[in-house]
C-alpha positions as CSV (number, residue, x, y, z in Angstrom):
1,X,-2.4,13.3,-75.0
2,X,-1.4,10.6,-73.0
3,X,1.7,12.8,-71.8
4,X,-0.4,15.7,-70.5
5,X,-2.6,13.5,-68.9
6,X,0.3,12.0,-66.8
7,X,1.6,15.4,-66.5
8,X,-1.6,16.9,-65.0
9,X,-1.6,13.8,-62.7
10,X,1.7,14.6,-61.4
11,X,1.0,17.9,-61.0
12,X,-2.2,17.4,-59.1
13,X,0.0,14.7,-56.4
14,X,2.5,17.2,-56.2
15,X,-0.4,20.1,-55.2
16,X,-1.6,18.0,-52.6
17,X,1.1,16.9,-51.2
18,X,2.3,20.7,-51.3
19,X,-1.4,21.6,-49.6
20,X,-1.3,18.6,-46.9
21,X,2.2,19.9,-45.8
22,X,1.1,23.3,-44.8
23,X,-1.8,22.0,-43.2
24,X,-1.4,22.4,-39.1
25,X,-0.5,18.8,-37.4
26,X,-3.9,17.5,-35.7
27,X,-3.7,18.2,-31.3
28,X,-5.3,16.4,-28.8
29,X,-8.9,17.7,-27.6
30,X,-9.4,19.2,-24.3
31,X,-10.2,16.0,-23.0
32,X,-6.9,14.6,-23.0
33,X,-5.4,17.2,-20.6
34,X,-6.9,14.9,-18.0
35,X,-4.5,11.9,-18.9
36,X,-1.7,14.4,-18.0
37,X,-2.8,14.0,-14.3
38,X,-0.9,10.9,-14.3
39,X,2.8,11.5,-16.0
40,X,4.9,10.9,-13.7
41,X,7.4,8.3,-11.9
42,X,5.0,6.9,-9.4
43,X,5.2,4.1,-6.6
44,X,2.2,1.7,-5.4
45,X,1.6,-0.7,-3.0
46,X,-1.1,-2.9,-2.3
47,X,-3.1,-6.1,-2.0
48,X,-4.4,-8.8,-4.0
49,X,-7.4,-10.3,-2.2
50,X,-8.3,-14.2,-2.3
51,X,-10.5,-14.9,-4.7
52,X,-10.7,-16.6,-8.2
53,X,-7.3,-15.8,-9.0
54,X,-5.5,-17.0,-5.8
55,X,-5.0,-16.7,-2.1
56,X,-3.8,-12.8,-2.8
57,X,-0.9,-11.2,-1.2
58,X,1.0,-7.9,-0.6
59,X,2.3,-6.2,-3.9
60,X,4.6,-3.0,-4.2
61,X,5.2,-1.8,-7.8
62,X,6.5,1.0,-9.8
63,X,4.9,2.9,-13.1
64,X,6.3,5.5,-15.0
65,X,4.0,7.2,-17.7
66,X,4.4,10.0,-20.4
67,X,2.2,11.5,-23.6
68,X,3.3,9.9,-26.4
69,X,2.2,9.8,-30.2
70,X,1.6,13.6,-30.3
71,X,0.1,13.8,-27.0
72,X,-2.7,11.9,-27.7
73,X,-2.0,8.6,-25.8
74,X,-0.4,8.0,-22.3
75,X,1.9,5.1,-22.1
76,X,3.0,3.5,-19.0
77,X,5.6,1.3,-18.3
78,X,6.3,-0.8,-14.8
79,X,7.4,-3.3,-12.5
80,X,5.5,-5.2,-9.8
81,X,6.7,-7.7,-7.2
82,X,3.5,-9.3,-5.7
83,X,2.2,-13.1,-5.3
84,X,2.8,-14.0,-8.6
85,X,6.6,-13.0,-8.7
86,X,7.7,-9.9,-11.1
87,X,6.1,-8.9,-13.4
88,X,6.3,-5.9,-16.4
89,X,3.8,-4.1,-17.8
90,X,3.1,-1.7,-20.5
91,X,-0.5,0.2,-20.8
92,X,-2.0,2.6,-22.9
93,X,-4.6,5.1,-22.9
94,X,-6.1,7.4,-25.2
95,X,-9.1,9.8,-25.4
96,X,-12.0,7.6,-27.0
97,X,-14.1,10.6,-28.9
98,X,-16.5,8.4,-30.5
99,X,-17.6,6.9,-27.0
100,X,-16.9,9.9,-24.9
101,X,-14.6,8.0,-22.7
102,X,-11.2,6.6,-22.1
103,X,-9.5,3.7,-23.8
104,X,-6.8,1.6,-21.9
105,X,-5.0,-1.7,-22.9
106,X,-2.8,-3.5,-20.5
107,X,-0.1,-6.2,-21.7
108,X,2.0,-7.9,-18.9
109,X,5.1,-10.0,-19.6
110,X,3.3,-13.1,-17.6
111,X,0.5,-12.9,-21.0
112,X,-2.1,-11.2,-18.9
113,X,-4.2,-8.3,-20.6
114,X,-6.8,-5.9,-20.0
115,X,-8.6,-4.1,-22.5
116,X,-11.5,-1.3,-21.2
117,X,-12.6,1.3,-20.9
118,X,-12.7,4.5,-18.2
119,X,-14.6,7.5,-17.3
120,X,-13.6,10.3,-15.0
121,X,-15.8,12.6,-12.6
122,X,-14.0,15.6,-10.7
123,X,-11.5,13.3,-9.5
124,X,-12.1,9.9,-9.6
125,X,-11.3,7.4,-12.7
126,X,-13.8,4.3,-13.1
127,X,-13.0,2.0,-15.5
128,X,-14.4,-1.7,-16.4
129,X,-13.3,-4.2,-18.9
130,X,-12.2,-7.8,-19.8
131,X,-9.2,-9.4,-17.8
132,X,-7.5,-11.7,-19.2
133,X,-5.6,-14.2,-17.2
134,X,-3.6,-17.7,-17.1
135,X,-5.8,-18.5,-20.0
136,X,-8.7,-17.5,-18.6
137,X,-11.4,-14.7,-19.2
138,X,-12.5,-12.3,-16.4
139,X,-14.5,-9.2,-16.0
140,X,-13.0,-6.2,-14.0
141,X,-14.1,-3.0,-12.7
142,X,-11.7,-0.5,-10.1
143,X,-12.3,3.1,-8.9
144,X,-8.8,5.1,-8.8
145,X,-9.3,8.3,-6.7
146,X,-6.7,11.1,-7.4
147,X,-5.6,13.6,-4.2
148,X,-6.3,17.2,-5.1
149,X,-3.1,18.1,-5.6
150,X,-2.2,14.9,-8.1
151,X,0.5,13.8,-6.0
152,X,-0.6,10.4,-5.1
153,X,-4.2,8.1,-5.2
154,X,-5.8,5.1,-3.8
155,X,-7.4,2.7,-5.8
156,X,-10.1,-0.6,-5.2
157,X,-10.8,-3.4,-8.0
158,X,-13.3,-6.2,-8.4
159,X,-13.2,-9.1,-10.4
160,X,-15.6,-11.5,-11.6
161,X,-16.2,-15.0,-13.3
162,X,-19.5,-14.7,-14.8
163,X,-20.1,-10.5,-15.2
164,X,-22.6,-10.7,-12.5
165,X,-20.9,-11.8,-9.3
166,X,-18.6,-9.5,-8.2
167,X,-15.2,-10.4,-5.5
168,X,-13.1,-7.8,-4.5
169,X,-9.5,-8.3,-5.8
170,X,-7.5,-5.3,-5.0
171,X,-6.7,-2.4,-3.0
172,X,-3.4,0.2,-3.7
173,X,-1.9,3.6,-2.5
174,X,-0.3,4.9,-5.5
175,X,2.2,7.8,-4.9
176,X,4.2,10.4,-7.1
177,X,7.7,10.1,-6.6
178,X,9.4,12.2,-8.9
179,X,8.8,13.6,-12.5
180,X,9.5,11.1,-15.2
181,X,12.8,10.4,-17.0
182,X,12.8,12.9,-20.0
183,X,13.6,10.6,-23.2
C-alpha cells in the first residue's frame, strides 16, 4: 500500500510539473510600457542647491537603463561627478499593481538610498519617498518632465528634514544620447 501511495505521489509531482511547464510565462501589464520611455544611454546635468545637505554645486552624470527580469523592472546603472566627488548608482523600478503606481529603489556607492514611489500623468513622472543620506533620514519629492518625442527631460527635486518643510535641492536636463549597450 505504502508503495502505491508513494507511486501516486510521484505521479501527481510529475503531472504538475508537466502542467506548470506548458503554462505561458507571466508578461508585464500594459502599465509597464511606460517604463520603456526611459531605456536608453542618457546624459544629465545639473545642480544641487544649498540646503540641508550642503552648499550644492554643478553635477554632470551618465545613466544607462534596460527592462530586465522579464520586462517587468527597469534597471539603471550610472556615474555622476557633482560636489560630493563620483559617485555610482544602480536603481530599479517596477510597476506596483497593488498601489497603482511605480516602485523605485536607489543604492549609491557613497551608502546613499532612496526608496519611493512614482506616478505618471501624460508626460510627467512625480515621485516622493525617503532619502537616505550620510546617516541621516530625509524626505524627497521631484517632478521629471519627458519631451514629446522621449529624447531628453528636465527634472526639479525638493528635500526636507521634518516632511513638512520643503527646500529645493535639485534641478537637471537629462538627454538621450544613444540606444543602450545590448548585453
Amino acid at each position: 500500500m505504502a508503495r502505491i501511495s508513494v507511486l501516486l505521489l510521484v505521479l501527481v509531482v510529475c503531472l504538475a510539473a508537466a502542467l506548470q511547464a506548458q503554462a505561458p510565462a507571466p508578461k508585464p501589464g500594459p502599465e509597464v510600457k511606460k517604463l520603456h520611455a526611459w531605456v536608453g544611454h542618457w546624459t544629465y546635468e545639473g545642480e544641487y542647491k544649498p540646503g540641508p545637505l550642503g552648499a550644492g554645486g554643478k553635477a554632470t552624470g551618465e545613466t544607462t537603463c534596460q527592462m530586465i527580469l522579464g520586462g517587468f523592472f527597469l534597471q539603471c546603472r550610472g556615474t555622476e561627478k557633482g560636489p560630493a566627488g563620483e559617485t555610482h548608482a544602480l536603481e530599479i523600478m517596477g510597476y506596483d499593481p497593488v498601489n497603482k503606481n511605480f516602485s523605485d529603489e536607489f543604492h549609491a556607492d557613497d551608502g546613499s538610498r532612496f526608496s519611493g514611489a512614482a506616478t505618471v500623468s501624460g508626460d510627467t513622472w512625480t515621485e516622493a519617498g525617503k532619502l537616505v543620506i550620510g546617516g541621516k533620514e530625509y524626505q524627497a519629492r521631484s517632478t521629471s518632465t519627458l519631451a514629446a518625442d522621449l529624447m531628453s527631460a528636465t527634472g526639479k527635486s525638493d528635500i526636507s528634514v521634518d516632511g513638512k518643510t520643503w527646500t529645493p535641492w535639485e534641478e537637471n536636463k537629462t538627454t538621450k544620447t544613444k540606444p543602450a549597450p545590448k548585453k
